[in-house]
N, CA and C atoms as a LAMMPS dump frame, in Angstrom:
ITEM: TIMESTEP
0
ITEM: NUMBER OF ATOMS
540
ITEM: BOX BOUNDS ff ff ff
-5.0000000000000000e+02 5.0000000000000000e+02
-5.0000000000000000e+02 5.0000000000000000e+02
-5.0000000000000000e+02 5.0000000000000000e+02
ITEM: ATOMS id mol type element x y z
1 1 1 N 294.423 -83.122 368.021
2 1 2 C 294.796 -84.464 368.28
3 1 3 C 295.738 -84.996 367.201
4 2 1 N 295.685 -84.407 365.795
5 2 2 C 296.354 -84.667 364.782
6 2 3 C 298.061 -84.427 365.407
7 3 1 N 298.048 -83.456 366.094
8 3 2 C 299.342 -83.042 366.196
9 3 3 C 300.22 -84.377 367.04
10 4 1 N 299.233 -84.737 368.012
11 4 2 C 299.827 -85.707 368.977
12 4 3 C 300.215 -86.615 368.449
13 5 1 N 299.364 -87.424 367.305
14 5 2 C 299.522 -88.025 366.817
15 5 3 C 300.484 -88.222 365.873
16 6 1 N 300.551 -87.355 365.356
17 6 2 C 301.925 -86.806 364.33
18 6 3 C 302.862 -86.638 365.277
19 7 1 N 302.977 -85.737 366.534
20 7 2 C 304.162 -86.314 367.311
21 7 3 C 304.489 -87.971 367.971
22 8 1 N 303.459 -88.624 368.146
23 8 2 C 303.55 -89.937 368.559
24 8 3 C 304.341 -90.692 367.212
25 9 1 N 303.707 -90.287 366.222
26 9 2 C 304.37 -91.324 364.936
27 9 3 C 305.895 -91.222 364.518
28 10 1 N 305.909 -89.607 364.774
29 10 2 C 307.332 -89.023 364.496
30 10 3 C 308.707 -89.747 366.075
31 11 1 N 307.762 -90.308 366.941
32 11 2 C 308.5 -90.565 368.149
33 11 3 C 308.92 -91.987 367.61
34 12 1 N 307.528 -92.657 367.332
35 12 2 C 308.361 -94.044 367.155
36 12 3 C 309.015 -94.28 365.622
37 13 1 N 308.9 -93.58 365.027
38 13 2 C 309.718 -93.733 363.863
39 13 3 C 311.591 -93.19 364.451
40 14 1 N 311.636 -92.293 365.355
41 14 2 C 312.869 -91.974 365.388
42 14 3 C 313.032 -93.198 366.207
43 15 1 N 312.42 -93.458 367.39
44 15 2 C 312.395 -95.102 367.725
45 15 3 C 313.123 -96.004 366.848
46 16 1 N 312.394 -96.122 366.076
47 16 2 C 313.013 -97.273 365.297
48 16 3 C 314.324 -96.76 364.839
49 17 1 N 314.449 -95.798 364.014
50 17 2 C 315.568 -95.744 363.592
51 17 3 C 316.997 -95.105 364.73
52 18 1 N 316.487 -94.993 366.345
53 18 2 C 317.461 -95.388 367.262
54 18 3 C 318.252 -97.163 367.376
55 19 1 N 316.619 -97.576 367.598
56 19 2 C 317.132 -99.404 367.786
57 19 3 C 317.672 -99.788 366.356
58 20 1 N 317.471 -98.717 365.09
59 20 2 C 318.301 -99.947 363.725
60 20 3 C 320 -99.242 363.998
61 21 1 N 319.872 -98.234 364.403
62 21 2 C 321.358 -97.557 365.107
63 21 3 C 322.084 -98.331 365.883
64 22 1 N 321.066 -99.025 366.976
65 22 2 C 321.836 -99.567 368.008
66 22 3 C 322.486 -100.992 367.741
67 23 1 N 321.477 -101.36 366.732
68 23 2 C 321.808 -103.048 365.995
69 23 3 C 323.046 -103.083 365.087
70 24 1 N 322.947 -101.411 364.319
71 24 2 C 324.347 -101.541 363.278
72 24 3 C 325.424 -101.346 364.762
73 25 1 N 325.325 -100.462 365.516
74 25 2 C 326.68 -100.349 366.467
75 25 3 C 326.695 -101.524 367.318
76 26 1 N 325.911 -102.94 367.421
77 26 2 C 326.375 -103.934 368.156
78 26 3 C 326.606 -104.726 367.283
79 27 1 N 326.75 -104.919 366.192
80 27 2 C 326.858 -105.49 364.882
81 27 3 C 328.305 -104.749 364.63
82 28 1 N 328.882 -103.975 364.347
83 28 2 C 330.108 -102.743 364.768
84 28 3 C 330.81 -103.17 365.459
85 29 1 N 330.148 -103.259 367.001
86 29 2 C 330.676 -103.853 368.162
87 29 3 C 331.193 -104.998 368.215
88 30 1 N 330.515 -106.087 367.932
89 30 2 C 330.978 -107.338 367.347
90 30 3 C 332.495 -107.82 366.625
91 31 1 N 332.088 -106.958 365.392
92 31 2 C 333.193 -107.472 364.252
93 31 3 C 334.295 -106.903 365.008
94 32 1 N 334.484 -105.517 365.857
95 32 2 C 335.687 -104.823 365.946
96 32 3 C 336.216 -105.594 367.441
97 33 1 N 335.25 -106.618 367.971
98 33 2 C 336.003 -107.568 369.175
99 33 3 C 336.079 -108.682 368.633
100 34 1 N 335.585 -109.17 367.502
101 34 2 C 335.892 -110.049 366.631
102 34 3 C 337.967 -110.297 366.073
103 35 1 N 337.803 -108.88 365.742
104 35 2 C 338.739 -108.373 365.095
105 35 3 C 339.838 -107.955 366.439
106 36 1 N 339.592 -107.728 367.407
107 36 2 C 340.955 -107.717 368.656
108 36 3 C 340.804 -108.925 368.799
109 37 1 N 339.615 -109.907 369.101
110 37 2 C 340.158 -111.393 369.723
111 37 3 C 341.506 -111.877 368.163
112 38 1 N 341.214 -111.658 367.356
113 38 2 C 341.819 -112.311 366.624
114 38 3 C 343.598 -111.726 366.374
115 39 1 N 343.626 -110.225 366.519
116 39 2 C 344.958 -109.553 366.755
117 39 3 C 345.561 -110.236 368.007
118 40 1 N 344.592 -110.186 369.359
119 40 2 C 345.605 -110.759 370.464
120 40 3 C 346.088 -111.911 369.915
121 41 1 N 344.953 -112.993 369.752
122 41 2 C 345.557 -114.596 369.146
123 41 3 C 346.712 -114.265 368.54
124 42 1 N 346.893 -113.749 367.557
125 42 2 C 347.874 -113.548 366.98
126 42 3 C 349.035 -112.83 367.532
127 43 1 N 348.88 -112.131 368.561
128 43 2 C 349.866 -111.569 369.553
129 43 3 C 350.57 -112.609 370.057
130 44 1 N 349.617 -113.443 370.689
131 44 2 C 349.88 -114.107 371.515
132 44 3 C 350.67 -115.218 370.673
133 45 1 N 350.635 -115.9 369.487
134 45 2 C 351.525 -116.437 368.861
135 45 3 C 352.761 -116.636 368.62
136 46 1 N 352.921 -114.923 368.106
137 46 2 C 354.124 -114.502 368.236
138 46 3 C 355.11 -114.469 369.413
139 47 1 N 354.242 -113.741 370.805
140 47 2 C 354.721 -114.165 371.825
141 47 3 C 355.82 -115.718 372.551
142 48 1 N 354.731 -116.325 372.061
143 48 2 C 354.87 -117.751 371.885
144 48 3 C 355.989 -118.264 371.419
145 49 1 N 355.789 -118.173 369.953
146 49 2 C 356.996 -117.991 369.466
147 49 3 C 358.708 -117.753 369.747
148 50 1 N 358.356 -116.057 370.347
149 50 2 C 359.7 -115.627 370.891
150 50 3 C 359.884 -116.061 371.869
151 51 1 N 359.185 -116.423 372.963
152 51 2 C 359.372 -117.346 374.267
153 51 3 C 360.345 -118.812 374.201
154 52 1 N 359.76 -119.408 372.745
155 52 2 C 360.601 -121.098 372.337
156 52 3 C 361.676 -120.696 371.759
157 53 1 N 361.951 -119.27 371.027
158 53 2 C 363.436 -119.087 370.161
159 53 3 C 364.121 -118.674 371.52
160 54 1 N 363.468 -118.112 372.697
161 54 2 C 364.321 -117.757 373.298
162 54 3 C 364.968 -118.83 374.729
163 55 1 N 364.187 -119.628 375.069
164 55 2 C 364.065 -120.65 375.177
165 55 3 C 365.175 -121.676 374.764
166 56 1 N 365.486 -122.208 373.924
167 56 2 C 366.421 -123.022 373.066
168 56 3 C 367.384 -122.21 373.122
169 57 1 N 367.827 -120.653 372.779
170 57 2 C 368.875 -120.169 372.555
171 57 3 C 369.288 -120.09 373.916
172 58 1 N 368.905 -120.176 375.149
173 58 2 C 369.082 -120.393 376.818
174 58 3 C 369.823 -121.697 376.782
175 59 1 N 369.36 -122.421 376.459
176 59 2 C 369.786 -123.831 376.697
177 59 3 C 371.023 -124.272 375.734
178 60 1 N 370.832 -123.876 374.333
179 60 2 C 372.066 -123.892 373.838
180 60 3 C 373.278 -122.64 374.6
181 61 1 N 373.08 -121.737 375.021
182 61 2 C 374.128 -120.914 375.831
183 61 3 C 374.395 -121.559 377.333
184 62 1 N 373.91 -122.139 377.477
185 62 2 C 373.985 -123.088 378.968
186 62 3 C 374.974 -124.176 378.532
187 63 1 N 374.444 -124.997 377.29
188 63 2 C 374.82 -126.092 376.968
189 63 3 C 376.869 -125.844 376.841
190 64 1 N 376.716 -124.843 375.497
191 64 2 C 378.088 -124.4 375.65
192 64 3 C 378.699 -123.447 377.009
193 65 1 N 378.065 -123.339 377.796
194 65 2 C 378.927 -122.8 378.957
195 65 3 C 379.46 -123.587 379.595
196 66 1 N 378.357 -124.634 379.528
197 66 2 C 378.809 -126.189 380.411
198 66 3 C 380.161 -127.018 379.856
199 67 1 N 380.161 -126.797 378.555
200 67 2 C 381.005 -127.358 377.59
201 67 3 C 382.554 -126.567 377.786
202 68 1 N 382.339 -125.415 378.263
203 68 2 C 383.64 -124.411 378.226
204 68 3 C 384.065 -124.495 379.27
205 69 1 N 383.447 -124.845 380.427
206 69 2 C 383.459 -125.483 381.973
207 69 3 C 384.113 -126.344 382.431
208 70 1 N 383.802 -127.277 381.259
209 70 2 C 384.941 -128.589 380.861
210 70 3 C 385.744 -128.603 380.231
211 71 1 N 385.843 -127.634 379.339
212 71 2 C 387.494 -127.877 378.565
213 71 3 C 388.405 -126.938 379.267
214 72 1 N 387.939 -125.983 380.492
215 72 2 C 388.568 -125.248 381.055
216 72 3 C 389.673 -126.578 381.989
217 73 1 N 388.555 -127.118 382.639
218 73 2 C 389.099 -128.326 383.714
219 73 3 C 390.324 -129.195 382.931
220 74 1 N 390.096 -129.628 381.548
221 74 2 C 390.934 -130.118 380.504
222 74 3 C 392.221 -129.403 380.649
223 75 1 N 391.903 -128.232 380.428
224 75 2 C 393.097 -127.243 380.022
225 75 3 C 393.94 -126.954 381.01
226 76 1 N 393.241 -127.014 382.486
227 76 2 C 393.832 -126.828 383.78
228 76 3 C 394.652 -128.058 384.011
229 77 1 N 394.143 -129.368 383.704
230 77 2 C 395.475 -130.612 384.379
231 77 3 C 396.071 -130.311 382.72
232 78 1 N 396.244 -130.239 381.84
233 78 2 C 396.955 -129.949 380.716
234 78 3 C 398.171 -129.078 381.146
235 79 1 N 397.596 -127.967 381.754
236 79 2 C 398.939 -127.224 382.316
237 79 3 C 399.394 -127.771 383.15
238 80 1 N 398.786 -128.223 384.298
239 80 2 C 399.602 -128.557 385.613
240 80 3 C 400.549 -130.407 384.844
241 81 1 N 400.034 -130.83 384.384
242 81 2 C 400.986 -131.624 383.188
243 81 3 C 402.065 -131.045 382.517
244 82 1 N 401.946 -129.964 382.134
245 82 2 C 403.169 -129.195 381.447
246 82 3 C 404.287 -128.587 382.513
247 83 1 N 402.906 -127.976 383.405
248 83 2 C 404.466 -127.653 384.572
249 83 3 C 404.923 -128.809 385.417
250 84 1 N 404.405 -129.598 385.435
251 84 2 C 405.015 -130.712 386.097
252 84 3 C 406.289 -131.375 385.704
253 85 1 N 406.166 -131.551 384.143
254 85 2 C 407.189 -132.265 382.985
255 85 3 C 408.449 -130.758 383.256
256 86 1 N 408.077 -129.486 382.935
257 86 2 C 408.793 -128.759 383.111
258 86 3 C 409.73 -128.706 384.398
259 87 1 N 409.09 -128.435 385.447
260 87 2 C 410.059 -129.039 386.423
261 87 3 C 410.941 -130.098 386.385
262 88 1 N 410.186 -131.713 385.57
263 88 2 C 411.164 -132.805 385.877
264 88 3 C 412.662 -132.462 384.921
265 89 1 N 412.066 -131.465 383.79
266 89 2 C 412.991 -131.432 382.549
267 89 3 C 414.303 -130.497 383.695
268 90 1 N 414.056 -129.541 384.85
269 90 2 C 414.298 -128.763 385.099
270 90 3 C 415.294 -129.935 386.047
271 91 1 N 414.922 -130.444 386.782
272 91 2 C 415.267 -131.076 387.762
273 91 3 C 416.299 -132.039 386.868
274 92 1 N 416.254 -132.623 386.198
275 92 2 C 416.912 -133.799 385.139
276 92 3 C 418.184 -132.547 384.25
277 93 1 N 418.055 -131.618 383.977
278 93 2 C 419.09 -130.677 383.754
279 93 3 C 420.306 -130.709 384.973
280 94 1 N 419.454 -130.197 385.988
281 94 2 C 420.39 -130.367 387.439
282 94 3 C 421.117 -131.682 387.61
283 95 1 N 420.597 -132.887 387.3
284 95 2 C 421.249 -133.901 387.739
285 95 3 C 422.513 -133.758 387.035
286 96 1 N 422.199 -133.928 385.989
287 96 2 C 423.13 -133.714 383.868
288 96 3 C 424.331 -133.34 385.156
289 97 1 N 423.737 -131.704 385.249
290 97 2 C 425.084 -131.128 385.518
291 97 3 C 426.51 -131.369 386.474
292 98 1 N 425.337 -132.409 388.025
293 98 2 C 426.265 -132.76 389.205
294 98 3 C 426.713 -133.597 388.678
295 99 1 N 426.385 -135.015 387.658
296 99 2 C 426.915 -135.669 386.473
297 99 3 C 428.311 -135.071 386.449
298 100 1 N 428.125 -134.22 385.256
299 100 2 C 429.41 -133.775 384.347
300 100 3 C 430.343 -132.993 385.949
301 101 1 N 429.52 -132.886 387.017
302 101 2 C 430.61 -132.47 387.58
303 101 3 C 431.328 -133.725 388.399
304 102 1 N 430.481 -134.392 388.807
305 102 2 C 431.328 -135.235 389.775
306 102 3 C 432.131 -135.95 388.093
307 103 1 N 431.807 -135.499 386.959
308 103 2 C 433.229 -136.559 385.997
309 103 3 C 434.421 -136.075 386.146
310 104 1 N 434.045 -134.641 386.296
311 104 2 C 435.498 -134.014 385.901
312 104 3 C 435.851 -134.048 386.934
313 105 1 N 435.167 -134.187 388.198
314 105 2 C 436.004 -134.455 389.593
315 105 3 C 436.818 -135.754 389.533
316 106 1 N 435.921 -136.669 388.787
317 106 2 C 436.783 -138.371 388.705
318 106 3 C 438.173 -137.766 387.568
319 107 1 N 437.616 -137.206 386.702
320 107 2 C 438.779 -136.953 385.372
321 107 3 C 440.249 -136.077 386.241
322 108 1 N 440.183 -135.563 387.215
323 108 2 C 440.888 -134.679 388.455
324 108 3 C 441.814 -136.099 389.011
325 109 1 N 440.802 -136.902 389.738
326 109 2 C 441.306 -137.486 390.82
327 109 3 C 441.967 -138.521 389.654
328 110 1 N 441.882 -138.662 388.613
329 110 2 C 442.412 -139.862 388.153
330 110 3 C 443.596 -139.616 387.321
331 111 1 N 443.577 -137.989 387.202
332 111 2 C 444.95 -137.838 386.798
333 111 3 C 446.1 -137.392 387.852
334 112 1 N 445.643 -137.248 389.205
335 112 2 C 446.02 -137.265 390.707
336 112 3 C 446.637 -138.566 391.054
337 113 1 N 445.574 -139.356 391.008
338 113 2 C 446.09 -141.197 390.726
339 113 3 C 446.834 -141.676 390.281
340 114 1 N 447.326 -141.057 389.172
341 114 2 C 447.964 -141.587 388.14
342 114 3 C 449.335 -141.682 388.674
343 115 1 N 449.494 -140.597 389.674
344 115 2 C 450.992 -140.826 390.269
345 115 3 C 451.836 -141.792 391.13
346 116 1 N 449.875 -142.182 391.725
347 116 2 C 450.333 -142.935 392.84
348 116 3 C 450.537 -144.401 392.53
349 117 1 N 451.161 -145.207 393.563
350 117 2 C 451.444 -146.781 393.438
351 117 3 C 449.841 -147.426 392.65
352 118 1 N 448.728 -147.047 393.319
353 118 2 C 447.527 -148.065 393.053
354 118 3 C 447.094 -147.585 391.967
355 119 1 N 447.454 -147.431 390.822
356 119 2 C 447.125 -146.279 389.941
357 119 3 C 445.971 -147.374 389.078
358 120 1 N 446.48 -148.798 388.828
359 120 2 C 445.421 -149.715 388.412
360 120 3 C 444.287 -149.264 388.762
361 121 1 N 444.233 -150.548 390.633
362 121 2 C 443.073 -149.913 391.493
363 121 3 C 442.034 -148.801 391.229
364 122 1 N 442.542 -147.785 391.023
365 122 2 C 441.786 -146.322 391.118
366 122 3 C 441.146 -146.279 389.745
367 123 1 N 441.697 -146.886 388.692
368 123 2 C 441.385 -146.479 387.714
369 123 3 C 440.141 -148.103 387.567
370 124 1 N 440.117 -148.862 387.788
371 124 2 C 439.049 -149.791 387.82
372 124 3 C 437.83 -149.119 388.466
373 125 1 N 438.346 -148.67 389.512
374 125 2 C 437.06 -148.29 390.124
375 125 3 C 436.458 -146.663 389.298
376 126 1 N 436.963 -146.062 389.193
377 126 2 C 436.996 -145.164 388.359
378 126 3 C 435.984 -145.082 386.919
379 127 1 N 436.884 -146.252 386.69
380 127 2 C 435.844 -147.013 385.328
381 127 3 C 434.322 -147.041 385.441
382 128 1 N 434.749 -148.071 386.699
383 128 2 C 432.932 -148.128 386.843
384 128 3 C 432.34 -146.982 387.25
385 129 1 N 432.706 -146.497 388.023
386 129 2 C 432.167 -145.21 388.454
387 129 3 C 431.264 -144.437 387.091
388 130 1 N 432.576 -144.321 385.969
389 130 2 C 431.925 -143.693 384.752
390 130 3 C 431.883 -144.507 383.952
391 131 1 N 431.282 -145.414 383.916
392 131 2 C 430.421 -146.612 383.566
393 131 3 C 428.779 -146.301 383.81
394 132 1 N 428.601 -146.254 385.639
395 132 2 C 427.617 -146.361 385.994
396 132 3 C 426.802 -144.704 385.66
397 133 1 N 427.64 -143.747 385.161
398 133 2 C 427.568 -142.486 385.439
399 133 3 C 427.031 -142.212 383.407
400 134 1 N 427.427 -143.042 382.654
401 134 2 C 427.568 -143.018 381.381
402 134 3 C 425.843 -143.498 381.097
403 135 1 N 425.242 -144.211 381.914
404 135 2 C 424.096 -145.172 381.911
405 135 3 C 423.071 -144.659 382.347
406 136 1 N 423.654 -143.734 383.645
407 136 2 C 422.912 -142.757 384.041
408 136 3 C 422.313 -141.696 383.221
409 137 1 N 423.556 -141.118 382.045
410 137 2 C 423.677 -139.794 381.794
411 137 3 C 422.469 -140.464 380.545
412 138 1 N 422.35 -141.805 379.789
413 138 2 C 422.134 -142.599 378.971
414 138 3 C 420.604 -142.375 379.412
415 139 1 N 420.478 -142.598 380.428
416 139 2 C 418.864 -142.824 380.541
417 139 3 C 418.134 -141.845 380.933
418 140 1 N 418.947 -140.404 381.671
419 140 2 C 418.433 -139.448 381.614
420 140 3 C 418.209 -138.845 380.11
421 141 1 N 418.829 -139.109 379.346
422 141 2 C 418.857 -138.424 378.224
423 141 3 C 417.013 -139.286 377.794
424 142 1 N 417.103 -140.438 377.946
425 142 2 C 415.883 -140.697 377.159
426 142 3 C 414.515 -140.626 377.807
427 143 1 N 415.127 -140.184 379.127
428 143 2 C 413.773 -140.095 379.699
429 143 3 C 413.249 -138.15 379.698
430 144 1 N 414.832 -137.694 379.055
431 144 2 C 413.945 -135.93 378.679
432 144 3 C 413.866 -136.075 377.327
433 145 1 N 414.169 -136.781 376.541
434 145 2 C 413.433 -136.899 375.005
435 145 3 C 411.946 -137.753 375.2
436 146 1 N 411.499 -138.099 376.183
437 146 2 C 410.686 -138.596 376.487
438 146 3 C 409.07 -137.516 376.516
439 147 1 N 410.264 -136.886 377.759
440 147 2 C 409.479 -135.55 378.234
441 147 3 C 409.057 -134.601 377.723
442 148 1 N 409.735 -134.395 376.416
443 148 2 C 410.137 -133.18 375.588
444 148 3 C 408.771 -133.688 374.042
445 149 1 N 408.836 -134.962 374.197
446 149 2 C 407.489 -135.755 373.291
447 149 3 C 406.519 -135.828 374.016
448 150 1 N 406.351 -135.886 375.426
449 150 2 C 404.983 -135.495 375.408
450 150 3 C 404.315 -134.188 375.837
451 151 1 N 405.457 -133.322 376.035
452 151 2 C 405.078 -132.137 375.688
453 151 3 C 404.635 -131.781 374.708
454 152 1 N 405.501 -131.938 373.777
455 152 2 C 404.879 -131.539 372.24
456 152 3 C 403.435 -132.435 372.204
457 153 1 N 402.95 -133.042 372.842
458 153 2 C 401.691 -133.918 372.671
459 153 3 C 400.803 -132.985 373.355
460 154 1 N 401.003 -132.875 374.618
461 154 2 C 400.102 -131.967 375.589
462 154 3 C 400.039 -130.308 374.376
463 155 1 N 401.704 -130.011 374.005
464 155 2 C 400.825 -128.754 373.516
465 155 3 C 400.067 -128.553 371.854
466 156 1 N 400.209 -129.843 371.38
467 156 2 C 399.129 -129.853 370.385
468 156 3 C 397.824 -130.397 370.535
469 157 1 N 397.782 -130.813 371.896
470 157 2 C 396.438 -131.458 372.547
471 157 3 C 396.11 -129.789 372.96
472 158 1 N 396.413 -129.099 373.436
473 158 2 C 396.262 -127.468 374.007
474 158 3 C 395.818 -126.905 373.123
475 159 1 N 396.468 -127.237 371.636
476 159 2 C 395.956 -125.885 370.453
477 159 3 C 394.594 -126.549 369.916
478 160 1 N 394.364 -127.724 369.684
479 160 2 C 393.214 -128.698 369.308
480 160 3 C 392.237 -128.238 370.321
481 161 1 N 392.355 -128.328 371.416
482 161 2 C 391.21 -127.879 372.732
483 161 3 C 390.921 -126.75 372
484 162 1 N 391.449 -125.847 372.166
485 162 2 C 391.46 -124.179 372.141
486 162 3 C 390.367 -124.069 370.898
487 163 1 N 391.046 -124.644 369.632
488 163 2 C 390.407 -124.925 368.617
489 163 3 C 389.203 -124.913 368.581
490 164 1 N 389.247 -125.989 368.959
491 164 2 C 387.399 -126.945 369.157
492 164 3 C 386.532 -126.258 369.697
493 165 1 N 387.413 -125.121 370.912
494 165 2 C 386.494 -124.803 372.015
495 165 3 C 385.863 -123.109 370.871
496 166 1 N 386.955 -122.658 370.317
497 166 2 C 386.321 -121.577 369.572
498 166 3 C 385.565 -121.802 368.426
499 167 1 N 385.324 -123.147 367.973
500 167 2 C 384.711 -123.259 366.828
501 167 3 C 383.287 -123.629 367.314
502 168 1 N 383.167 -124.652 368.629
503 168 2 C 382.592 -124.727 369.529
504 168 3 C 381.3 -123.337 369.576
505 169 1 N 382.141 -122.291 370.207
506 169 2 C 381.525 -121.33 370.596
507 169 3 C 380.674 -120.232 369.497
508 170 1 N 381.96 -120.1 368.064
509 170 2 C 381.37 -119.951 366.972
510 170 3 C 380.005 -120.349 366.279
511 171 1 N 379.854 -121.446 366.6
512 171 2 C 378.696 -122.722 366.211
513 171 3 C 377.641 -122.607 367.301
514 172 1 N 377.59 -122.191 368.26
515 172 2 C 376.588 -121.664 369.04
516 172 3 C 376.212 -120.432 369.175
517 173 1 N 376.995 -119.567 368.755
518 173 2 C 376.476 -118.07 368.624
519 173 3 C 375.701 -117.907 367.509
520 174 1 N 376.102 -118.886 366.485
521 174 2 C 375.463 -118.638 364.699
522 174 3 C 374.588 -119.523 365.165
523 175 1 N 374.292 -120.282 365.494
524 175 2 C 372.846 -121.139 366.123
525 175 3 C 371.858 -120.77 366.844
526 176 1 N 372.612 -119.97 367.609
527 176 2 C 371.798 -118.929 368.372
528 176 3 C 371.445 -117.649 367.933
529 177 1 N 371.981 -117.155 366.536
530 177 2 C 371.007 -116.36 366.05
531 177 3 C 371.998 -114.741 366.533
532 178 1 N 372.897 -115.095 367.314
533 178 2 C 373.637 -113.836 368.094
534 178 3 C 374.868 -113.268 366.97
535 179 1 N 375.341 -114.637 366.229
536 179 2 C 376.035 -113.878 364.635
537 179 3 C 374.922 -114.041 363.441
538 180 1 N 375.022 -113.395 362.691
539 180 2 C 374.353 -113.232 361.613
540 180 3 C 375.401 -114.507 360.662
């Protein structure tokens, strides 16, 4: 009976020292889900984190796209302003020229005139003619020095855009973290 007994004692002693096994490994168990809840948290932070940097850097790349959207539209009546003036400069050349031609047609007919009886006559009218032609040539001239100033306006308004728009874009890439 000794033996049983000695096996019974030897049973619950390994007993026990199963359940002080099982207490250190849920005690084990514990700290090491202790220890992931607290890695995810911290995952998840970071996550977090990169979600709002990435986030803002969206919206600032939106912001300046929107911005480049509009100085495009700028830049588009800017040109169609330039070719417009260009044409008038183009068109106001042409006049210049039927100008200087119908003079030398008058400078023709008036030394043609000169022979004839009404030679006064011709030459009064004549006068005015390049009178009215002198006033003409007078105000075309100031209306392509006109043209020719606000060109030079439009194309330093063009290099200023351009400018702005790359410093613009500069200033959002280094904001955004995309230049160093």
């Amino acid at each position: 009976m000794d033996d049983k007994v000695d096996w019974l004692n030897k049973l619950i002693e390994e007993l026990d020292k199963g359940s002080s096994n099982i207490a250190k490994t849920e005690i084990l168990s514990d700290e090491i889900i202790t220890k992931l809840n607290e890695l995810i948290s911290e995952i998840n932070n970071y996550v977090n984190e990169i979600h709002y940097g990435l986030k803002i850097t969206n919206e600032r790349i939106n912001l300046s796209v929107s911005e480049l959207s509009e100085l495009e539209k700028k830049l588009n009546e800017y040109l169609t302003i330039a070719e417009n003036m260009k044409e008038y400069i183009e068109n106001t050349h042409n006049e210049i020229m039927a100008i200087k031609s119908e003079m030398e047609g008058i400078k023709r007919s008036l030394e043609k005139s000169s022979l004839k009886v009404d030679v006064e006559n011709s030459l009064k009218t004549h006068d005015k003619k390049i009178e009215i032609l002198k006033n003409n040539i007078k105000s075309l001239s100031k209306t392509q020095q006109s043209i020719i100033g606000s060109l030079t306006y439009v194309k330093t308004l063009l290099y200023i855009t351009i400018a702005l728009t790359i410093v613009n874009t500069l200033i959002s890439l280094k904001v955004s973290g995309i230049i160093g």
